[in-house]
KEKE-3310 file (N, C-alpha, C; in steps of 0.2 Angstrom, whole numbers, plus 5000, padded with zeros to 4 digits):
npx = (4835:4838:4856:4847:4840:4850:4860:4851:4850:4864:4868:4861:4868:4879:4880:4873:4885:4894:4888:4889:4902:4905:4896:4904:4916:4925:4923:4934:4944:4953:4967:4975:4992:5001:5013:5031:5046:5060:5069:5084:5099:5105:5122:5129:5121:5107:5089:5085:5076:5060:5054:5040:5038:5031:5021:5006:5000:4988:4978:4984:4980:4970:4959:4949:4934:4926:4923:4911:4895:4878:4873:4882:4895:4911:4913:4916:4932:4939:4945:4960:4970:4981:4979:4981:4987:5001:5010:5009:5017:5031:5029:5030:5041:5051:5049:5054:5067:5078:5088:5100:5112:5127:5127:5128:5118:5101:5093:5077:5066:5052:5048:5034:5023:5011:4995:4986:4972:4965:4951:4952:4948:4937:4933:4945:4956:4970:4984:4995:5008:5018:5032:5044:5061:5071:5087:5097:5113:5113:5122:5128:5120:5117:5112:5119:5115:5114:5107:5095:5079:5069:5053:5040:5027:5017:5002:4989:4972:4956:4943:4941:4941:4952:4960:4966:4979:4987:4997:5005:5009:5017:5026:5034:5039:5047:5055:5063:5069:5078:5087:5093:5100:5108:5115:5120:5130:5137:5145:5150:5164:5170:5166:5165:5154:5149:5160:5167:5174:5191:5206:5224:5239:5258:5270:5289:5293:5304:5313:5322:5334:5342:5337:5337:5330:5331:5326:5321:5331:5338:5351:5355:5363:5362:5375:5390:5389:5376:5372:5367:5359:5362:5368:5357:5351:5351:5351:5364:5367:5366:5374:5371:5357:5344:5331:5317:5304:5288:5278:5266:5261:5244:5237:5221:5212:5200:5196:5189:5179:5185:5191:5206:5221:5235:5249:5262:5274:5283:5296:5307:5321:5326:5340:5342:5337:5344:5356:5374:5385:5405:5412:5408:5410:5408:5408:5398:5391:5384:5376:5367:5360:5357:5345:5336:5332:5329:5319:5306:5308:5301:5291:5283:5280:5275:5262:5260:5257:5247:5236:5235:5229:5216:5200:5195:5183:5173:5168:5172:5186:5196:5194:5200:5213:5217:5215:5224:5237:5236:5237:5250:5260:5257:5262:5277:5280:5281:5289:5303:5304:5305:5317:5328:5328:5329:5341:5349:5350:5360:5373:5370:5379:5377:5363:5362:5367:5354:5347:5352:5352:5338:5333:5340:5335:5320:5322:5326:5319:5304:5308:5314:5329:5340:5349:5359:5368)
npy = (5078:5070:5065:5059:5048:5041:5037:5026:5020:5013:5006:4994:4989:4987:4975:4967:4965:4959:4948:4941:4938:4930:4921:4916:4912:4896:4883:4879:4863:4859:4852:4842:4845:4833:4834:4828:4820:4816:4804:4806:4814:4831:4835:4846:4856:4866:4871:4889:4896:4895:4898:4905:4908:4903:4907:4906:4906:4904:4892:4874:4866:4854:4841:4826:4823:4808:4799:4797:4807:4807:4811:4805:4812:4815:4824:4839:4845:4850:4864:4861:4867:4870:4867:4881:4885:4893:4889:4878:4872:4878:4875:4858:4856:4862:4856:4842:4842:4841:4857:4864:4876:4879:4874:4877:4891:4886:4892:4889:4888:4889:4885:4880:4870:4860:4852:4840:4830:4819:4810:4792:4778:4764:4769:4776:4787:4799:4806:4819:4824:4840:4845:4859:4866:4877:4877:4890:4895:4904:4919:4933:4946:4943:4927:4913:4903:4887:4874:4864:4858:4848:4839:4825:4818:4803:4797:4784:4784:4778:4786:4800:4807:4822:4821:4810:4810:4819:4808:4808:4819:4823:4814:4820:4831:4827:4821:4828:4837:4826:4825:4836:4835:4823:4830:4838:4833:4826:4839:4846:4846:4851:4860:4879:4887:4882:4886:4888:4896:4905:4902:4909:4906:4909:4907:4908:4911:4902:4898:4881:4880:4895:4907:4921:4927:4933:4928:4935:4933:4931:4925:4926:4939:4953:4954:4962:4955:4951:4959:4961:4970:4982:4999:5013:5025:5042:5042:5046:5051:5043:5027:5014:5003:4994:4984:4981:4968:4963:4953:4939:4922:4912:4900:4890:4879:4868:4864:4851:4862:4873:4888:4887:4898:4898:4909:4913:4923:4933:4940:4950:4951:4955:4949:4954:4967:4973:4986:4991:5005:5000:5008:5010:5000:4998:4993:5002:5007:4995:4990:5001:4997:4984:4986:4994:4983:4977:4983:4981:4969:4971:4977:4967:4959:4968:4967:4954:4953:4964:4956:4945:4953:4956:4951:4938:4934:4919:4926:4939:4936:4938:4948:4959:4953:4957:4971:4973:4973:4980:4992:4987:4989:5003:5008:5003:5010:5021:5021:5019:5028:5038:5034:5036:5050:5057:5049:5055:5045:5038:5047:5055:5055:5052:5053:5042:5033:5034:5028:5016:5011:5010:5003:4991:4988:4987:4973:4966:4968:4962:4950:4946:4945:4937:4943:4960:4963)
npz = (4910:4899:4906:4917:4910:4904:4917:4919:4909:4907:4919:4913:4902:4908:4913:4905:4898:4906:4910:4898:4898:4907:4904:4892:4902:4905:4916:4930:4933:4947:4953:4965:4969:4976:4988:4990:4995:4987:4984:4985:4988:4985:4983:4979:4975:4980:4978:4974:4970:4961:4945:4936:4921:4910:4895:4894:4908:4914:4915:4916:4906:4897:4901:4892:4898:4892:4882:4872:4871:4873:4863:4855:4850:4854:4868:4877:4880:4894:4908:4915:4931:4945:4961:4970:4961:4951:4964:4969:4961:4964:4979:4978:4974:4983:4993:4988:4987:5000:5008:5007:5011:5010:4997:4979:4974:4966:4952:4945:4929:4927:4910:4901:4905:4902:4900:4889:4880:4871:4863:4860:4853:4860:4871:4878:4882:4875:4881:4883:4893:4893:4897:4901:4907:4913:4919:4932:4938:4952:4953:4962:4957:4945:4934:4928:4913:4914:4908:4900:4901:4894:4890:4886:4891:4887:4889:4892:4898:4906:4905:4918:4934:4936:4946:4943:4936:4942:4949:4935:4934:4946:4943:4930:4936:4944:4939:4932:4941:4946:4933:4937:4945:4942:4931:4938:4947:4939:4930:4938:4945:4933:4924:4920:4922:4934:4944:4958:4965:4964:4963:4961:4954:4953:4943:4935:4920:4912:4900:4893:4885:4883:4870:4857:4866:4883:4898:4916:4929:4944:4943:4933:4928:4918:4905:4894:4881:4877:4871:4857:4845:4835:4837:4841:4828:4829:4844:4850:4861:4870:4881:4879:4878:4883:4882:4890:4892:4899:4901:4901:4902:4903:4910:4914:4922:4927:4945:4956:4957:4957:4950:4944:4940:4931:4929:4922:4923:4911:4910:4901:4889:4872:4867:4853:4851:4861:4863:4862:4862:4857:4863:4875:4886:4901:4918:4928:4918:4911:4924:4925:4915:4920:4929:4921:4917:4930:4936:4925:4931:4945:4943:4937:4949:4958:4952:4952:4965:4967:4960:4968:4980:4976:4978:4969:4958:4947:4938:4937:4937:4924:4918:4929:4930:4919:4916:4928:4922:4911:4921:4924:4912:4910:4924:4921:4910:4914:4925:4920:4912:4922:4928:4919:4915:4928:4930:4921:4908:4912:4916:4928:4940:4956:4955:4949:4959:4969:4962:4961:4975:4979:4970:4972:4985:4983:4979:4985:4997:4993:4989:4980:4976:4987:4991:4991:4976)
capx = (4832:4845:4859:4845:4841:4859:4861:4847:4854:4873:4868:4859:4874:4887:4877:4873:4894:4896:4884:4891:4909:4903:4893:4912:4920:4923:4925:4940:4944:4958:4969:4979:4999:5004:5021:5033:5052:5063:5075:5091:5101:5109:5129:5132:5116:5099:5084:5087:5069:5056:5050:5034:5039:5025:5017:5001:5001:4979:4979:4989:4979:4963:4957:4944:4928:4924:4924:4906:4890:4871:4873:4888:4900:4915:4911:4921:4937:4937:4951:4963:4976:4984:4977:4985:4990:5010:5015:5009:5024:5035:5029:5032:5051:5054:5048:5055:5073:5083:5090:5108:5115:5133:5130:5126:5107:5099:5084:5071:5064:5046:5044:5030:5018:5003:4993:4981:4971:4961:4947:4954:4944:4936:4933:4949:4956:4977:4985:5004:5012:5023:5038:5051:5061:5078:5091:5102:5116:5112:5126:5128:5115:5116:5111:5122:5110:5118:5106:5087:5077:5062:5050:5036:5027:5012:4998:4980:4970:4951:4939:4939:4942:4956:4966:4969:4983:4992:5003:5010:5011:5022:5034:5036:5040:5052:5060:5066:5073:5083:5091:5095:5105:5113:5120:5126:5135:5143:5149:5150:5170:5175:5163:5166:5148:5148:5164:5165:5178:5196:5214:5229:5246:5263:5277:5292:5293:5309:5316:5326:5339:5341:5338:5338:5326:5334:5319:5326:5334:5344:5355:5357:5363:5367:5382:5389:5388:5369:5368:5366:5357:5365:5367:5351:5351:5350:5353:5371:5369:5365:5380:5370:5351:5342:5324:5315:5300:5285:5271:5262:5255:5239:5233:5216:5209:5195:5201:5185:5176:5188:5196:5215:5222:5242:5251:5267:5277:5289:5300:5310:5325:5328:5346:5346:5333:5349:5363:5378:5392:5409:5420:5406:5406:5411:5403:5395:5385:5379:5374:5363:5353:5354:5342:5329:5328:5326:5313:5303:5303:5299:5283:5279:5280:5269:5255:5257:5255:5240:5230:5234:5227:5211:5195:5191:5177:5175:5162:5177:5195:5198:5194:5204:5220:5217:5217:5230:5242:5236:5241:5256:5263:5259:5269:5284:5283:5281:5297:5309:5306:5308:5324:5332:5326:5333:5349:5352:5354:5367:5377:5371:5381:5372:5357:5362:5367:5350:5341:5353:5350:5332:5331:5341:5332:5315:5322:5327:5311:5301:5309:5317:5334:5341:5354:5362:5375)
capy = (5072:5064:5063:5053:5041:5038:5033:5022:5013:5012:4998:4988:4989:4982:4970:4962:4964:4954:4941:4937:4936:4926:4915:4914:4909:4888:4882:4876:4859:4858:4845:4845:4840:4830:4836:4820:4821:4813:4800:4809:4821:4835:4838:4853:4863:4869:4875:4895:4899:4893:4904:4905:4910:4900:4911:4906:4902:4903:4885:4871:4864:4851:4833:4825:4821:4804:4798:4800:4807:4804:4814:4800:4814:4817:4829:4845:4845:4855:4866:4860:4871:4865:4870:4886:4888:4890:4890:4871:4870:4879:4868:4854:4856:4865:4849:4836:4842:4845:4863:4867:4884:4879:4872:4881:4891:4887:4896:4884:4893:4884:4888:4874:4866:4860:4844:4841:4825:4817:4804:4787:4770:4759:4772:4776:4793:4798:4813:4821:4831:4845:4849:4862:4869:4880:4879:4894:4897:4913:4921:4939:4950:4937:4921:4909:4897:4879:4868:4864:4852:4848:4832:4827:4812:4802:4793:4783:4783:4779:4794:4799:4813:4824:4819:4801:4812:4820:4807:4809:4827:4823:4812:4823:4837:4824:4817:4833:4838:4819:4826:4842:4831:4820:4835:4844:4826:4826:4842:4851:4848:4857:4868:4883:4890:4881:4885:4891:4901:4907:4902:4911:4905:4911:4905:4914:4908:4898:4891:4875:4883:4900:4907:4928:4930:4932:4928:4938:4928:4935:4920:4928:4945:4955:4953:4965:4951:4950:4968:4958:4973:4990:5004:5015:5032:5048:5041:5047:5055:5035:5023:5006:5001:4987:4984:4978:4971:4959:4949:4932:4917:4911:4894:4889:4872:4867:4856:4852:4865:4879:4888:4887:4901:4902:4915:4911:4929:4933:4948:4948:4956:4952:4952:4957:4972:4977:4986:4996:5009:4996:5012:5011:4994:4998:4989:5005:5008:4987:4992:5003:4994:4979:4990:4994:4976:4975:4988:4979:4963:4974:4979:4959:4961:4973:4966:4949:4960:4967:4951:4942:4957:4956:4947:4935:4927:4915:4931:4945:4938:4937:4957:4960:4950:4961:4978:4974:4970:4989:4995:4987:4990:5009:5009:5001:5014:5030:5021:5016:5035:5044:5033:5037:5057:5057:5049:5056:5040:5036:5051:5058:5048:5054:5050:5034:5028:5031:5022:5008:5007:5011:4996:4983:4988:4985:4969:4961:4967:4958:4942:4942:4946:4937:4951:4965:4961)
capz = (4907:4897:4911:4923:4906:4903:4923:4920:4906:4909:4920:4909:4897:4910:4917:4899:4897:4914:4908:4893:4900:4913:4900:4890:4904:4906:4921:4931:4938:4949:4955:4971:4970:4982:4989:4991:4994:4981:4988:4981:4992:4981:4986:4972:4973:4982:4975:4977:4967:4956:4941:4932:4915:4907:4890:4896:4914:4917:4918:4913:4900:4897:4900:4890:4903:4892:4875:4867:4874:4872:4855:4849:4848:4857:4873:4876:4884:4901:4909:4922:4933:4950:4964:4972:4954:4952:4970:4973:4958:4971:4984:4977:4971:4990:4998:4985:4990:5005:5005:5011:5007:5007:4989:4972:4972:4958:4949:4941:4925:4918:4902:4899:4909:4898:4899:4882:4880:4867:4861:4854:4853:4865:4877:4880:4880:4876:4883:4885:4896:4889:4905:4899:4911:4913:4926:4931:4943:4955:4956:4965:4954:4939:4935:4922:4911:4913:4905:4899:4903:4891:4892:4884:4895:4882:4891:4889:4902:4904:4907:4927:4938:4935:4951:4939:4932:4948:4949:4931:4934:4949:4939:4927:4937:4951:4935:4930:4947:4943:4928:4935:4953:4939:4929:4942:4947:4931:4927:4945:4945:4925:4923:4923:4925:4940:4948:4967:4968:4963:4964:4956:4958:4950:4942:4934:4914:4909:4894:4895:4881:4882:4863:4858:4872:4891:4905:4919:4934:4946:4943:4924:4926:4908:4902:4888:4874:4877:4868:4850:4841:4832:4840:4836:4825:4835:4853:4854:4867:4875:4880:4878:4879:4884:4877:4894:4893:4903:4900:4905:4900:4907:4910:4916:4922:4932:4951:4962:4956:4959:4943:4946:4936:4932:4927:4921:4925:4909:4910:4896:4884:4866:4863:4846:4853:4865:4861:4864:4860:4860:4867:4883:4889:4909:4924:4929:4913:4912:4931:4923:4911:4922:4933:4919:4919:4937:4936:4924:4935:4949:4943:4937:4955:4958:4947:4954:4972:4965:4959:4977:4984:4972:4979:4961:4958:4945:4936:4935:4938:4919:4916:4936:4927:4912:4920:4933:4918:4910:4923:4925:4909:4913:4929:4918:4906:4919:4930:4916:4909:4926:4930:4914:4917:4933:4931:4913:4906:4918:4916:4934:4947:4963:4956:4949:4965:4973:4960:4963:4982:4978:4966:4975:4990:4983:4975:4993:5002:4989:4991:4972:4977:4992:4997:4985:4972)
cpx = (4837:4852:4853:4843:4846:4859:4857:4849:4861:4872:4867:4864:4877:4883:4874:4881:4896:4894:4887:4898:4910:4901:4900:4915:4918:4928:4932:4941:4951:4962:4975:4986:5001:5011:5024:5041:5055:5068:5084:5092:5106:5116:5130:5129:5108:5096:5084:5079:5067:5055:5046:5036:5035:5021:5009:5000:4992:4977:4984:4985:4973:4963:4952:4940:4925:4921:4918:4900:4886:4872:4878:4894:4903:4911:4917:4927:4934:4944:4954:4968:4977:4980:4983:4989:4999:5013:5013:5014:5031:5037:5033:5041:5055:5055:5052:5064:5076:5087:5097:5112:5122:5134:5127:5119:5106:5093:5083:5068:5060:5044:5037:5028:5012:5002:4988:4979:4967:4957:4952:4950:4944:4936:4938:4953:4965:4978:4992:5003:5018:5025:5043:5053:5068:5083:5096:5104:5116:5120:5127:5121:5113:5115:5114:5117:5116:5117:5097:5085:5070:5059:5044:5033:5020:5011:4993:4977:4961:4950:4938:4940:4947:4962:4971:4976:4989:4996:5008:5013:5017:5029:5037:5041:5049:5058:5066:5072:5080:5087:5096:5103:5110:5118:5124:5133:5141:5147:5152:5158:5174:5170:5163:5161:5149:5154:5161:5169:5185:5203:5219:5234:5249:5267:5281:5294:5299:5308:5322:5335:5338:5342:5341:5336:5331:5328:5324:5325:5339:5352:5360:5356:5364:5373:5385:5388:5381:5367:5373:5366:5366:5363:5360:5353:5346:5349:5359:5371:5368:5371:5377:5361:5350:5333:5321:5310:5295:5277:5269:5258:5251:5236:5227:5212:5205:5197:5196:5180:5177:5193:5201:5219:5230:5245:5258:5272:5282:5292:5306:5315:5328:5334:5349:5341:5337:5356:5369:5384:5399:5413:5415:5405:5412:5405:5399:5390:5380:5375:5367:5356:5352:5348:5336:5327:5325:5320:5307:5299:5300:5292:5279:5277:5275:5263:5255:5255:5247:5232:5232:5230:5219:5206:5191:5188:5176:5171:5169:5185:5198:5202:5197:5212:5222:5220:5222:5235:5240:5239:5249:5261:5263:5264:5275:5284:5284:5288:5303:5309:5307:5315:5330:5332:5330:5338:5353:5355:5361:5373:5376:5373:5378:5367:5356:5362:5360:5345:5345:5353:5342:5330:5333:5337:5328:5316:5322:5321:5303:5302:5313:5322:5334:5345:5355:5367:5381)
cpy = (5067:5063:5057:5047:5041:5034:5027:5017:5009:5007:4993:4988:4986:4977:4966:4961:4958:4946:4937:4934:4929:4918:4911:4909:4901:4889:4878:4871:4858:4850:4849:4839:4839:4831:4827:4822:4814:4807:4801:4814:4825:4837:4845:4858:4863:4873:4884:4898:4897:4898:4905:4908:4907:4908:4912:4902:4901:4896:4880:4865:4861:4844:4833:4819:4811:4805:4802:4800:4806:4805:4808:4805:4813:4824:4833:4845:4849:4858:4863:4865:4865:4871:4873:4889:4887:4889:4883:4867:4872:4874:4861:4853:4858:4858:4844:4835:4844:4851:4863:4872:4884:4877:4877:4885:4890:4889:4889:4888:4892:4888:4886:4870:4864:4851:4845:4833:4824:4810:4797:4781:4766:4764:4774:4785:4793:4805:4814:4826:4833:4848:4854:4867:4871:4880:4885:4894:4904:4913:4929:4939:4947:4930:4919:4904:4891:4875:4868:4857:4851:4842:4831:4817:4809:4798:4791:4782:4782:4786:4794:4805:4816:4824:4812:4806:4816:4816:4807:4817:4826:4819:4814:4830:4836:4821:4823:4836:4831:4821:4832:4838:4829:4824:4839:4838:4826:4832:4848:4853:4853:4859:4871:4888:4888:4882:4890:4898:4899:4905:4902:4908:4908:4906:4909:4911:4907:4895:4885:4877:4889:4904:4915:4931:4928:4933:4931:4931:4932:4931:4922:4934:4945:4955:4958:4962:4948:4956:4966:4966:4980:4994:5009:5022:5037:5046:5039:5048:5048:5028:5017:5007:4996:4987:4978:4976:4965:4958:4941:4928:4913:4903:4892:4883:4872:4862:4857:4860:4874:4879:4891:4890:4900:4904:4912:4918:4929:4940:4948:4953:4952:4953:4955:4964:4977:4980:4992:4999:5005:5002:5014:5005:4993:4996:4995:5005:5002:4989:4996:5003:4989:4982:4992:4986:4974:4980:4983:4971:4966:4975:4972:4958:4962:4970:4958:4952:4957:4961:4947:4945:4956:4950:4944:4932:4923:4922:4936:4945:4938:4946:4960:4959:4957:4969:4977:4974:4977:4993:4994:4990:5000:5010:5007:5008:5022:5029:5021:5026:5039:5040:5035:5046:5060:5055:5051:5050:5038:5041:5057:5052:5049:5051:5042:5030:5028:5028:5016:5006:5008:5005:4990:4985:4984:4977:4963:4963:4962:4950:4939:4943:4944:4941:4954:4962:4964)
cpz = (4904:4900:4915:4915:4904:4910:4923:4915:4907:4914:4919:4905:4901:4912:4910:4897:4901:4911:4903:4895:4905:4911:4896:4895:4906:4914:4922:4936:4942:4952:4960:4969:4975:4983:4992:4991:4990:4987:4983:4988:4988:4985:4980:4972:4977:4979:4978:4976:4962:4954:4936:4925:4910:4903:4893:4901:4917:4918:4914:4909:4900:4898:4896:4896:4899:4882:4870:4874:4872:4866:4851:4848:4853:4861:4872:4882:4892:4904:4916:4926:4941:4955:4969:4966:4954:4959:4972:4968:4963:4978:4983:4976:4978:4994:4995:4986:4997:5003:5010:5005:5007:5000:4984:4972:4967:4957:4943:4937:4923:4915:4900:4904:4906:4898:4893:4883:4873:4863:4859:4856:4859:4871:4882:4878:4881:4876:4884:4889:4894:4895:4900:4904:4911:4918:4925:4938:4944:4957:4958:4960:4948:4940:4929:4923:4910:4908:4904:4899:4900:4891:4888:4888:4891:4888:4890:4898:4899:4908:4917:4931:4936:4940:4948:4936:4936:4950:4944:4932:4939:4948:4935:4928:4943:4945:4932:4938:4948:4940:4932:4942:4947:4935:4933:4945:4945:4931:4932:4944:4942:4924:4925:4926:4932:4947:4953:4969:4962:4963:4959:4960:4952:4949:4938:4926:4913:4903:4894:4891:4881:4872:4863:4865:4879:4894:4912:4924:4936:4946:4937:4925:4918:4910:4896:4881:4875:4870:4860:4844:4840:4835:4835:4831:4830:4842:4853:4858:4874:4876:4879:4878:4877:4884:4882:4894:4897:4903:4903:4901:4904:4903:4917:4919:4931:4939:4955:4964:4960:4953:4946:4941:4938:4929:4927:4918:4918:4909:4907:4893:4881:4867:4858:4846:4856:4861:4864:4861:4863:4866:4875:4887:4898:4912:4925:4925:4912:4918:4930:4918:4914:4927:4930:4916:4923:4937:4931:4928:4944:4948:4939:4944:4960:4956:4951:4961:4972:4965:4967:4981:4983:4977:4972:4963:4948:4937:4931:4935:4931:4917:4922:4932:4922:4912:4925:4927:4914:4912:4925:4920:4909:4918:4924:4915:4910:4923:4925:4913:4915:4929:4925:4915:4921:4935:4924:4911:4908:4919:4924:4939:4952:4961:4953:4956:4970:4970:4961:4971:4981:4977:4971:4982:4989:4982:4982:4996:4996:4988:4984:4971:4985:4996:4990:4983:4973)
residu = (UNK:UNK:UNK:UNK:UNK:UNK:UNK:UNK:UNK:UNK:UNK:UNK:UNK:UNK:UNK:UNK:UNK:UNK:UNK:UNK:UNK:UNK:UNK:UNK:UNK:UNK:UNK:UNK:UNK:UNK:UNK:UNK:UNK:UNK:UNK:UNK:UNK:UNK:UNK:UNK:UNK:UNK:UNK:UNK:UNK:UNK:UNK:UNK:UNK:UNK:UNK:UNK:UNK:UNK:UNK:UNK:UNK:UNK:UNK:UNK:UNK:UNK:UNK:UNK:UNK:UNK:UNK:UNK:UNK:UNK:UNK:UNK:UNK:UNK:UNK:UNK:UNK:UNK:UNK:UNK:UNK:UNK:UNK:UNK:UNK:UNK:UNK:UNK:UNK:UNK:UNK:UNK:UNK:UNK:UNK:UNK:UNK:UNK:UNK:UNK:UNK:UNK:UNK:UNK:UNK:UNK:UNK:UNK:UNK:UNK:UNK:UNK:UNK:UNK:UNK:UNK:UNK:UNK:UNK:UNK:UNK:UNK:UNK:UNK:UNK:UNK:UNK:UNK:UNK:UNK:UNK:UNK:UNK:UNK:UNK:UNK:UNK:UNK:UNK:UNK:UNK:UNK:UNK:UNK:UNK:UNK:UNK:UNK:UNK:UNK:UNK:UNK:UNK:UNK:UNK:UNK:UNK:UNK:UNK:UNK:UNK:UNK:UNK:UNK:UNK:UNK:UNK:UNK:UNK:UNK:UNK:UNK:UNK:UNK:UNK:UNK:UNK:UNK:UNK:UNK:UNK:UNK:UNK:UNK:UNK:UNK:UNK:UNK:UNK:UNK:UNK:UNK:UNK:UNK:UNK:UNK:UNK:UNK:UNK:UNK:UNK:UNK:UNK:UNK:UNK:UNK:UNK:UNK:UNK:UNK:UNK:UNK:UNK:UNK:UNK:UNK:UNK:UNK:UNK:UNK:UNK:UNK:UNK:UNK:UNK:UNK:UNK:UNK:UNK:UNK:UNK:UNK:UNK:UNK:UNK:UNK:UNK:UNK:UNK:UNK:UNK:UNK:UNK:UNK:UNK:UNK:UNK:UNK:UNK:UNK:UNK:UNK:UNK:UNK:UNK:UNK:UNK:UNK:UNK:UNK:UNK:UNK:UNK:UNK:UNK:UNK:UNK:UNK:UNK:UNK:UNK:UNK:UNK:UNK:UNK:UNK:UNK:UNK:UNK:UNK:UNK:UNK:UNK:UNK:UNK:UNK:UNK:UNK:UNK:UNK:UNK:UNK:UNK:UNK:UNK:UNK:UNK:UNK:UNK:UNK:UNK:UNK:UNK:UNK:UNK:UNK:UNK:UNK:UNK:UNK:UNK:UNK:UNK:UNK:UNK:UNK:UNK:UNK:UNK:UNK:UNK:UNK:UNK:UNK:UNK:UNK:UNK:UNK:UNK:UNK:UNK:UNK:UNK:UNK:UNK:UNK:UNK:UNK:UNK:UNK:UNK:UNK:UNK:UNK:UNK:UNK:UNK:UNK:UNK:UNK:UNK:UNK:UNK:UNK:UNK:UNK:UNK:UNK:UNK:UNK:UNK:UNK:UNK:UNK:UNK:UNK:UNK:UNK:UNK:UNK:UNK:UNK:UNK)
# end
């Protein structure tokens, strides 16, 4: 008995639920956006996708129906949305521009889309529309935010259908696609959010006067009056040492909307970092330090190779530079300590001699030496 009077109730309970919700809810009048192509043609960028990020996207806000009714008061706003809801915001921006996929895609982000009105005198009702909208560049699996576009458009209209307002909606919405053609106008060439692509180049750092520092040059071999410093404590058993070492400086600048990275290769030995034993100063033993200098410009070498080889994008060539120049400095310190290992600090002549056909080889198949010295 109390299961079949439960089943008998339990419908009247949702069916008074239904009603009331039902009763809640206001109605919705719609307005249809007319799609319309702008008279701009974007060179920088195509709409890649719209995206509804609106807090409360249920509709897009209220008109007021007409100042005062029978009663003398003010009547009750009423809700509006667009008809098809956010896809006739799609529509419209898809239509409003030409698409060509050779330029930049970009994501549209509404934040904000609300119309609100309200009474004022003489039968005349004032209303704004609130536009805020985010551009980003798609690029691989991410998008970089460029710029935002916020708007707020004030109007009076008299009392009348809710289509009287579909064409502020669509200047609001075409005016925004204006700012977005004319930024990208502007800043398409130097910015680097917006670059397209990649270009390193090289060059081999020079100073106008040579100071303690020597930049290698095969023009400027060592000499023994380079080897400034004092012999060290505890490395008798070493007739000279030359203190090799190799870094770069990096300039950046934007050209037509391709970031032209240059590297400016320095491989380097202080002077007063070098030194040697006077009773060792024979061509053979210079031969031999001049050698862990060419080792170091060999692997400037190497790492310029490397980034040639590298596919950059404007995303990852910073962190590519960065690591390739890790690892360089690793090779330098693994070669300079097995050619020192393997020729005993110059004291095994066999094996000197095949690190120096080894070295001047590589130094001529690389193009950094025209023949052997």
């Amino acid at each position: 008995m109390i299961n079949r009077a439960f089943g008998v109730i339990l419908p009247a309970v949702l069916l008074a639920v239904l009603c009331s919700k039902k009763a809640d809810a206001q109605p919705v009048t719609y307005i249809a956006l007319q799609n319309e192509a702008l008279k701009i043609t974007p060179k920088e960028f195509y709409i890649a996708a719209v995206v509804d990020e609106r807090k409360d996207n249920t509709t897009i806000g209220s008109l007021q129906p007409y100042v005062n009714n029978a009663s003398g008061k003010n009547a009750s706003a009423y809700l509006i949305d667009l008809k098809g809801g956010f896809a006739a915001v799609k529509n419209f921006m898809s239509y409003a521009l030409p698409v060509n996929k050779k330029y930049r895609p970009i994501i549209i982000k509404v934040k904000t889309l609300n119309v609100a009105e309200a009474p004022v005198s003489g039968g005349v009702v004032k209303g704004n529309i609130k536009l805020s909208m985010s551009f980003y560049f798609k690029q691989d699996e991410e998008a970089a935010h460029l710029v935002d576009y916020n708007t707020n458009t004030t109007y009076q209209r008299r009392p009348g259908t809710a289509q009287q307002i579909e064409p502020l909606l669509k200047s609001a919405l075409g005016n925004g696609l204006v700012y977005l053609n004319n930024w990208m106008n502007i800043h398409a060439p130097g910015n680097i959010k917006l670059a397209k692509g990649v270009k390193v180049m090289f060059t081999n750092y020079t100073e106008p006067v040579e100071g303690d520092t020597i930049y290698y040059n095969t023009n400027r071999p060592l000499k023994w009056a380079d080897f400034a410093g004092k012999p060290q404590p505890g490395k008798s058993n070493r007739a000279a040492e030359v203190f090799a070492g190799f870094g770069y400086n990096q300039d950046m600048k934007m050209v037509n909307g391709i970031v032209n990275v240059t590297l400016a290769l320095k491989v380097y030995a202080p002077k007063s970092a070098c030194w040697v034993n006077t009773d060792n100063l024979s061509d053979y033993n210079l031969t031999h330090e001049q050698h862990h200098f060419d080792i170091a410009r060999l692997v400037a070498e190497h790492f310029k190779q490397k980034i040639k080889a590298e596919e950059l994008t404007p995303d990852n060539y910073e962190a590519a530079i960065n690591m390739a120049y890790i690892d360089a400095l690793r090779e330098m310190a693994a070669l300079q300590k097995q050619y020192d290992a393997e020729t005993v600090h110059s004291t095994n002549r066999y094996q000197q001699q095949l690190w120096n056909a080894r070295i001047d080889k590589e130094l001529i198949e690389l193009g950094i030496r025209s023949k052997a010295l």
